[in-house]
py3Dmol code that shows the C-alpha trace and the ligand (Angstrom):
import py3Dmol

protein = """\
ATOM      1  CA  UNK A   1      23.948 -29.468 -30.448  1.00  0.00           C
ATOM      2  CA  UNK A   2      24.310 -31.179 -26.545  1.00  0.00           C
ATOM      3  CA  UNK A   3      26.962 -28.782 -26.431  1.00  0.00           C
ATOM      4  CA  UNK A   4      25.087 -25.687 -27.377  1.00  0.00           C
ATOM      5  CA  UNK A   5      22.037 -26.395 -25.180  1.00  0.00           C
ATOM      6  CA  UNK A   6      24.492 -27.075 -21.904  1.00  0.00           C
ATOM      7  CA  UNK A   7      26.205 -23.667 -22.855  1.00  0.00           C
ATOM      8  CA  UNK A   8      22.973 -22.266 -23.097  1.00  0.00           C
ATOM      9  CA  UNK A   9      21.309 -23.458 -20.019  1.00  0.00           C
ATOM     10  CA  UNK A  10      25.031 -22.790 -17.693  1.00  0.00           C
ATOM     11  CA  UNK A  11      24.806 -19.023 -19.699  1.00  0.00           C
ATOM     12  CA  UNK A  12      20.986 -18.459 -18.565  1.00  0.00           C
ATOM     13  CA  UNK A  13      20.377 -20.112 -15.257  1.00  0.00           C
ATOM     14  CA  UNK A  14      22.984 -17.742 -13.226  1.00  0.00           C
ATOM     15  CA  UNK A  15      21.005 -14.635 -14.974  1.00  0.00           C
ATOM     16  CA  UNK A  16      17.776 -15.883 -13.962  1.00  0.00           C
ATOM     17  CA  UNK A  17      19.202 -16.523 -10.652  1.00  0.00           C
ATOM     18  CA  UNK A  18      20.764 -13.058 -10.662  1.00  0.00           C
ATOM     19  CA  UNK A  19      17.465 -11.813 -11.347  1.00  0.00           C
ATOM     20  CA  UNK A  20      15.118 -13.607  -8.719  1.00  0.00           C
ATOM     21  CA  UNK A  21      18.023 -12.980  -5.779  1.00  0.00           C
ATOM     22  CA  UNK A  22      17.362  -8.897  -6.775  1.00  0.00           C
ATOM     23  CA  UNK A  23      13.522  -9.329  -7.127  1.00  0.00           C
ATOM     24  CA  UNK A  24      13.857 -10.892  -3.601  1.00  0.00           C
ATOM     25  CA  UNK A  25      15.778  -8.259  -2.165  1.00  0.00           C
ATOM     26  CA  UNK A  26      13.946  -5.253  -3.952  1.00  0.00           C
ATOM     27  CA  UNK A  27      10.873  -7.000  -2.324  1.00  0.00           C
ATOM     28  CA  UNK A  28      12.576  -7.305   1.609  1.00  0.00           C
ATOM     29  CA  UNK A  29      13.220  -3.668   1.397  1.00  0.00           C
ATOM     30  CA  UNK A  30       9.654  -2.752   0.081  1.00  0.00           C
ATOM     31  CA  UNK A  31       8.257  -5.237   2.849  1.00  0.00           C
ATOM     32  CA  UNK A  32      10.388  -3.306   5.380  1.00  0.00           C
ATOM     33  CA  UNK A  33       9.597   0.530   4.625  1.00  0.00           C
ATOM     34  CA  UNK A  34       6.522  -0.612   4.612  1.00  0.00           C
ATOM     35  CA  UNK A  35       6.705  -2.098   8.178  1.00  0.00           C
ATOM     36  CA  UNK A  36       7.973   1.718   9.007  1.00  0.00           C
ATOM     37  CA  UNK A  37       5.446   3.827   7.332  1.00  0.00           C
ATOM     38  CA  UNK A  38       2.691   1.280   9.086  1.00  0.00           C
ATOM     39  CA  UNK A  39       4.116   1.466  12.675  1.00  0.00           C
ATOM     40  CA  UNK A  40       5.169   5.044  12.727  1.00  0.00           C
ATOM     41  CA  UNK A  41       1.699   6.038  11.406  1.00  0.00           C
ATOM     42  CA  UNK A  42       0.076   3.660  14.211  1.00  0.00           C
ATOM     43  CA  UNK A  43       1.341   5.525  16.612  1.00  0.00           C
ATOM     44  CA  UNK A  44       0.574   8.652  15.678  1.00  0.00           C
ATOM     45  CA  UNK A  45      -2.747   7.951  15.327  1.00  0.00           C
ATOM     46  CA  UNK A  46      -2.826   5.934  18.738  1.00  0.00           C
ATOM     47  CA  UNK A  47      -1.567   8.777  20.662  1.00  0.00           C
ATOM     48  CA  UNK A  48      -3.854  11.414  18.737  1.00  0.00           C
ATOM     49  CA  UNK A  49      -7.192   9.769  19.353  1.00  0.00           C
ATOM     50  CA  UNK A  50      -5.731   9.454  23.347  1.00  0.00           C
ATOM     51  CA  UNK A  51      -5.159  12.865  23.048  1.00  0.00           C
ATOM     52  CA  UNK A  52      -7.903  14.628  21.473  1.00  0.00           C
ATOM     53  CA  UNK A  53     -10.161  12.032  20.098  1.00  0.00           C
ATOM     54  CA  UNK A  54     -11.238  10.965  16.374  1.00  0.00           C
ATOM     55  CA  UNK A  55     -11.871  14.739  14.999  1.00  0.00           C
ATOM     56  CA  UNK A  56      -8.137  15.559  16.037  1.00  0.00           C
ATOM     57  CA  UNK A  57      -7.070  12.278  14.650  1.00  0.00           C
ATOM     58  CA  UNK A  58      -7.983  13.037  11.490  1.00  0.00           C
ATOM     59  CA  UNK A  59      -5.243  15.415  10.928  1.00  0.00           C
ATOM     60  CA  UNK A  60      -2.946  12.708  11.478  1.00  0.00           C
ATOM     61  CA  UNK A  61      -3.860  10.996   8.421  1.00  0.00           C
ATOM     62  CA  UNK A  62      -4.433  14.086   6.940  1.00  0.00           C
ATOM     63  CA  UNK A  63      -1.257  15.604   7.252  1.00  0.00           C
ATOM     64  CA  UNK A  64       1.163  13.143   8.814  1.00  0.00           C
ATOM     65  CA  UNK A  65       0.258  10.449   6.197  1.00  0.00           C
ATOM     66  CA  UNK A  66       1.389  11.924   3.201  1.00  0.00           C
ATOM     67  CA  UNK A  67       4.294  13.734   4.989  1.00  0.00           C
ATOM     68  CA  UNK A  68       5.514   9.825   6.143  1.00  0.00           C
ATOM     69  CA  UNK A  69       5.127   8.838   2.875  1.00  0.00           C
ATOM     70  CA  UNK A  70       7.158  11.736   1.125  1.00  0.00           C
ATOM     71  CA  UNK A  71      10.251  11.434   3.944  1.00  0.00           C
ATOM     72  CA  UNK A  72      10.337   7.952   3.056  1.00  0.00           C
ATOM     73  CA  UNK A  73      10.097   8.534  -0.666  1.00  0.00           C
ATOM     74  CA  UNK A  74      13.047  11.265  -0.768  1.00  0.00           C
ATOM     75  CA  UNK A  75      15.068   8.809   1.488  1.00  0.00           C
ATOM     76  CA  UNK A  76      14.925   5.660  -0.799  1.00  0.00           C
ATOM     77  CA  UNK A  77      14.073   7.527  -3.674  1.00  0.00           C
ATOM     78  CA  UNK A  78      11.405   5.778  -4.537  1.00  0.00           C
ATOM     79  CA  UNK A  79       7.424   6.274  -4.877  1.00  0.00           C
ATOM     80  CA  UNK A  80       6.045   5.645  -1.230  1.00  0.00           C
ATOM     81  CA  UNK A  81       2.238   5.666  -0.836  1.00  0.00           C
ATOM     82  CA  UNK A  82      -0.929   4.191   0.148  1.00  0.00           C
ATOM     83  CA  UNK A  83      -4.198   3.800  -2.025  1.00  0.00           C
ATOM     84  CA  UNK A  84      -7.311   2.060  -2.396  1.00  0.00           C
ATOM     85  CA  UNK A  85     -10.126   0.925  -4.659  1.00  0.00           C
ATOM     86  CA  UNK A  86     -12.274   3.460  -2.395  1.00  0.00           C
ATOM     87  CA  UNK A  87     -10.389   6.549  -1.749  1.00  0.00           C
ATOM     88  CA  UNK A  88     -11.062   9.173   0.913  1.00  0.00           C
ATOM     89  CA  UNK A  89      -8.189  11.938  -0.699  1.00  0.00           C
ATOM     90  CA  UNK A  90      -8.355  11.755  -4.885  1.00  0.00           C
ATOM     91  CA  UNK A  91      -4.883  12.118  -4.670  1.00  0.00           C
ATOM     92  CA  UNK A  92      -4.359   8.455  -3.611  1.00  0.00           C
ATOM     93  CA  UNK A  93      -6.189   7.250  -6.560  1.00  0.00           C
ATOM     94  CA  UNK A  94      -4.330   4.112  -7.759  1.00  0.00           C
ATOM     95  CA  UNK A  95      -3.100   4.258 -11.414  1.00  0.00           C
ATOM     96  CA  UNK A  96      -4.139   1.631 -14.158  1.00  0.00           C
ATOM     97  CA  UNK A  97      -0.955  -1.242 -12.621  1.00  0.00           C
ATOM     98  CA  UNK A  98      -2.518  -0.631  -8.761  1.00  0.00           C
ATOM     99  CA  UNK A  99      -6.243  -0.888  -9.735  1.00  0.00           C
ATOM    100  CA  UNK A 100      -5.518  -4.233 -10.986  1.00  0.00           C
ATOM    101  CA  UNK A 101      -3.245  -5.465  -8.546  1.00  0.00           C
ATOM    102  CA  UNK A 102      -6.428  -3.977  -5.552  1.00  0.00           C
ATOM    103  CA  UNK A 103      -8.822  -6.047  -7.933  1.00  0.00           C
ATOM    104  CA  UNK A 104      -6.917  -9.456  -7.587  1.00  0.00           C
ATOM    105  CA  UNK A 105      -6.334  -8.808  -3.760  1.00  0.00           C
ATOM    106  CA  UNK A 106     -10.171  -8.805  -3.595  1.00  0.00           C
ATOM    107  CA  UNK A 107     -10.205 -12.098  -5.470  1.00  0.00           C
ATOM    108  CA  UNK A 108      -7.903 -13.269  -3.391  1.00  0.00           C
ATOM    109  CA  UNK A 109      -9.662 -12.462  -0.021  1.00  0.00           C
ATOM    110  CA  UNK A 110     -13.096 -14.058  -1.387  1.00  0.00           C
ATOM    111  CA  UNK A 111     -11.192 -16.819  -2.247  1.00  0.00           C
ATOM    112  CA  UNK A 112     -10.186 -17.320   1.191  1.00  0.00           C
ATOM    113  CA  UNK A 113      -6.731 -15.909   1.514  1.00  0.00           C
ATOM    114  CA  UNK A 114      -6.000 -13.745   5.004  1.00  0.00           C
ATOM    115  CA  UNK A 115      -5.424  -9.611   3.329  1.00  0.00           C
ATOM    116  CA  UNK A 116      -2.850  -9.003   6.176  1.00  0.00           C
ATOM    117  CA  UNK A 117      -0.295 -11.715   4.935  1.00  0.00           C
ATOM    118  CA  UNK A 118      -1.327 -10.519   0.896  1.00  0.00           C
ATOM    119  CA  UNK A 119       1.364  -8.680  -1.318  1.00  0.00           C
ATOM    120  CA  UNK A 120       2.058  -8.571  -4.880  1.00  0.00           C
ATOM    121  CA  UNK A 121       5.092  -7.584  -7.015  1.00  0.00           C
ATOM    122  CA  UNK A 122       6.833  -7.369 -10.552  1.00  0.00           C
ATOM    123  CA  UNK A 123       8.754  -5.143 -12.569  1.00  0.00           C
ATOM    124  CA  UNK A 124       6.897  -3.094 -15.141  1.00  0.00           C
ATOM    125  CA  UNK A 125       7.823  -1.344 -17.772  1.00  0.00           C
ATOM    126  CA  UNK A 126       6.568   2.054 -18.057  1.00  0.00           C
ATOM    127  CA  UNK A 127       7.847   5.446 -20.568  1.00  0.00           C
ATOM    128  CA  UNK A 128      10.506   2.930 -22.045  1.00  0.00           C
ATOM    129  CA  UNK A 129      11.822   2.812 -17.994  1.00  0.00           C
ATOM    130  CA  UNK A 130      11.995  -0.580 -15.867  1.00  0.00           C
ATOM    131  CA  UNK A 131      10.322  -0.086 -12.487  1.00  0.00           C
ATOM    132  CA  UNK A 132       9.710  -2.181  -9.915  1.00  0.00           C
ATOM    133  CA  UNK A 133       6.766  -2.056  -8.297  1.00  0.00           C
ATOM    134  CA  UNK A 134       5.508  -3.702  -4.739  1.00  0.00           C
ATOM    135  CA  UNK A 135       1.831  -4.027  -3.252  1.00  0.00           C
ATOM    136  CA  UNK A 136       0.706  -4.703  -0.033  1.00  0.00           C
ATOM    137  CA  UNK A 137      -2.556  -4.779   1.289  1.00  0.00           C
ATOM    138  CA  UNK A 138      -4.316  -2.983   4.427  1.00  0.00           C
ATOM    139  CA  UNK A 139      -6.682  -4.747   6.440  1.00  0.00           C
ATOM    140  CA  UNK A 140      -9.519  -2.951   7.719  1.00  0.00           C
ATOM    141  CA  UNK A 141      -9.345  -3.643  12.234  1.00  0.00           C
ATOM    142  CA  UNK A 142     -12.582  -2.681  14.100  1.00  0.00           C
ATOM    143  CA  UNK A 143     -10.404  -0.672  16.584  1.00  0.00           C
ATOM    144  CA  UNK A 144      -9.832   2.556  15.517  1.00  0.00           C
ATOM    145  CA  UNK A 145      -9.885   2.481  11.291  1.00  0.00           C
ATOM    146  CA  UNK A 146     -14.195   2.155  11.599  1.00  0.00           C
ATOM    147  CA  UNK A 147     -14.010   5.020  13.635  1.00  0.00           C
ATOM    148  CA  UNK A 148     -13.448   6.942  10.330  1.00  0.00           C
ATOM    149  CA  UNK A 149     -13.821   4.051   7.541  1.00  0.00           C
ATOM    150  CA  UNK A 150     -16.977   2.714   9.103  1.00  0.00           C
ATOM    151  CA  UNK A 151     -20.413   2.505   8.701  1.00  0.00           C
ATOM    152  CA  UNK A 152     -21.421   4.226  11.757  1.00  0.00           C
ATOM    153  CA  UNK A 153     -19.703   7.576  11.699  1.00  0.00           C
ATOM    154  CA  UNK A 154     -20.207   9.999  14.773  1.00  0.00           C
ATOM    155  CA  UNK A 155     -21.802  13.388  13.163  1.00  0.00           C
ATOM    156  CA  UNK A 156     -19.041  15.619  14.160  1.00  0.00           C
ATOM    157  CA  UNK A 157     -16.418  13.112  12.725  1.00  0.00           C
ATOM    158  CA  UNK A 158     -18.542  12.939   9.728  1.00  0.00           C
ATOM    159  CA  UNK A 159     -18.560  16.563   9.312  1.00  0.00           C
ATOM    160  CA  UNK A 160     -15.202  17.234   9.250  1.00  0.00           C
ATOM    161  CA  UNK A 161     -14.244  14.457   6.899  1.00  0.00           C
ATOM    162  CA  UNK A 162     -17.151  15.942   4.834  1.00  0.00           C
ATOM    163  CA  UNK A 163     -15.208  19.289   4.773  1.00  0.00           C
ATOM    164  CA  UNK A 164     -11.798  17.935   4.411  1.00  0.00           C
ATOM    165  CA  UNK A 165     -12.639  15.433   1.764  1.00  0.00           C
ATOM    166  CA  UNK A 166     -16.098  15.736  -0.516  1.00  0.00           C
ATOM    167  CA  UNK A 167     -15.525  13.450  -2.556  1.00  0.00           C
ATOM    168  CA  UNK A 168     -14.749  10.964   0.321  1.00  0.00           C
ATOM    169  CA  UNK A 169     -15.596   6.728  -1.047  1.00  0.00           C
ATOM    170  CA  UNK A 170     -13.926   5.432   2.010  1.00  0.00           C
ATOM    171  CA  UNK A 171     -16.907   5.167   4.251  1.00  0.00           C
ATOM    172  CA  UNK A 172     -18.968   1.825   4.917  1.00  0.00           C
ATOM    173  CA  UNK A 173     -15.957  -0.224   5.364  1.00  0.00           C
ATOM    174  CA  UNK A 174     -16.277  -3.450   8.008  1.00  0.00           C
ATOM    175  CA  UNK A 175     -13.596  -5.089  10.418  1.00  0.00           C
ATOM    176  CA  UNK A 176     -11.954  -7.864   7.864  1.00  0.00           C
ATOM    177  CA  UNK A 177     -12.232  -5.467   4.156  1.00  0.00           C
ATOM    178  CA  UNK A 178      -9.304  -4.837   2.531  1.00  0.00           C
ATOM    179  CA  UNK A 179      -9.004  -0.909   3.369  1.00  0.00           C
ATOM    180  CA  UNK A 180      -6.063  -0.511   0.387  1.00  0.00           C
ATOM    181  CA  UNK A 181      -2.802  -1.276   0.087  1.00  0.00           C
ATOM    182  CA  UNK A 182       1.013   0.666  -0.012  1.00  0.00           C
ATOM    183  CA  UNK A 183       2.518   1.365  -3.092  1.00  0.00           C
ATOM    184  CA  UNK A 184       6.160   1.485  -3.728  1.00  0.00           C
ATOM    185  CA  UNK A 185       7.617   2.170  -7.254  1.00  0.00           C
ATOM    186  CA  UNK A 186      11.530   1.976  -7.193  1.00  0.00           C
ATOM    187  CA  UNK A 187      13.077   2.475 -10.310  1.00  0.00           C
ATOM    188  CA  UNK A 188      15.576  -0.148 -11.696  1.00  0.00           C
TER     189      UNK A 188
END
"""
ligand_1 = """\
43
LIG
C -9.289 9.584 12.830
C -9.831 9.125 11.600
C -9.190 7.955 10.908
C -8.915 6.727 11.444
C -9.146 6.248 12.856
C -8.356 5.938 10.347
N -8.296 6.675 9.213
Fe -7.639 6.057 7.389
N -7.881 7.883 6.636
C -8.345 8.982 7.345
C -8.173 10.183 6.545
C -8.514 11.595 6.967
C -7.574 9.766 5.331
C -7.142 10.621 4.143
C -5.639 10.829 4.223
C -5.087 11.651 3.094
O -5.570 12.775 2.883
O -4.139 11.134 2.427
C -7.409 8.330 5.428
C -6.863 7.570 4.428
C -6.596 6.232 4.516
C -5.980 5.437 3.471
C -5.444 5.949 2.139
C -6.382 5.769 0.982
C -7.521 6.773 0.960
O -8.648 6.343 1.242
O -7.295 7.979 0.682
C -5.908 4.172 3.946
C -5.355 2.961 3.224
C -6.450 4.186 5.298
N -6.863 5.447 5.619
C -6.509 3.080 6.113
C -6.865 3.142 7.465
C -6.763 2.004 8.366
C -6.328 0.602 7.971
C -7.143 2.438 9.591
C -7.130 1.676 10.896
C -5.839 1.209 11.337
C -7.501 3.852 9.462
N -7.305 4.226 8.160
C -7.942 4.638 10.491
C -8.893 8.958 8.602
C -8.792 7.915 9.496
"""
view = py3Dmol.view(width=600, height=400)
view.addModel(protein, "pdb")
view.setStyle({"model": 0}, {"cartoon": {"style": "trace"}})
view.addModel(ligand_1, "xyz")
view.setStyle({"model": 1}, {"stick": {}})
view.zoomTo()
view.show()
């Protein structure tokens, strides 16, 4: 019986460990595309609102958003994205897994926990397939996400985000709010 518990413990502790050391590793990599996506898309949008103000700017997340997101996807192969409780494009919608995950970083902020150190993953299983999937969440800064996510909207900034995006929730947003989050899915 000793025996058979001591076999059993030696047989599952290196598989658990296995599994934690990949978890860990799966999770440095999400971390660090994510680090990309968020600095390359800083700078775009720094040197387009030097350049031609907030209405120009807007094409950078407009366009150059999703087209960081989909190089990075084809390069890892994975599902690289951002979304949000409060979406400005309905295609950023967060599925049933990311609502939840968006719903406990809010719990987590009101219960006192800084949003630009919060992330959250697991793996999932989804269709029968194993994915692993990795949150991280997107503090709202004064300087320049109100610009666009704010309260106080200039009127021609307004209007084109009206045209671009009618259906637009992500307005009324202060410095501090969790804006959203990135999304990675890698399958396993
Ligand atoms: C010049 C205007 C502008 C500024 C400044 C701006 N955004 Fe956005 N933001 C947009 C637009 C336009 C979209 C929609 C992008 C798309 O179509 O995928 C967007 C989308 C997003 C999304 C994806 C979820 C959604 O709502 O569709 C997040 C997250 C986000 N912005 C965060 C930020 C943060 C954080 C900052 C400050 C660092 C910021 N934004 C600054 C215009 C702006």
């Amino acid at each position: 019986m000793k025996r058979a518990i001591v076999l059993f413990v030696l047989g599952i502790f290196p598989l658990s460990q296995v599994f934690a050391d990949e978890m860990a590793q799966r999770a440095a990599e999400s971390r660090a595309v994510v680090k990309e996506f968020a600095t390359e898309l800083k700078t775009e949008l720094k040197r387009a609102l030097k350049e031609g103000g907030p209405v120009k700017a807007i094409t950078v997340c407009n366009a150059v958003a999703p087209a960081i997101a989909n190089q990075q996807s084809k390069k890892h192969g994975w599902r690289i994205g951002r979304t949000s409780l409060k979406v400005r494009n309905p295609a950023n919608a967060p599925d049933e897994w990311e609502k939840e995950v968006l719903e406990r970083f809010e719990a987590r902020k009101k219960a006192g926990e800084d949003p630009a150190r919060m992330e959250y993953f697991e793996v999932v299983e989804q269709n029968g397939k194993k994915l692993f999937r990795y949150m991280k969440a997107i503090p709202t800064a004064e300087k320049p996400c109100l610009l666009c996510h704010g309260s106080h909207i200039e009127p021609e900034v307004a209007k084109e985000l009206d045209k671009l995006y009618p259906h637009d929730q992500a307005r009324g947003f202060k410095a501090g709010d969790i804006r959203g989050a990135f999304t990675i899915t890698q399958p396993m």
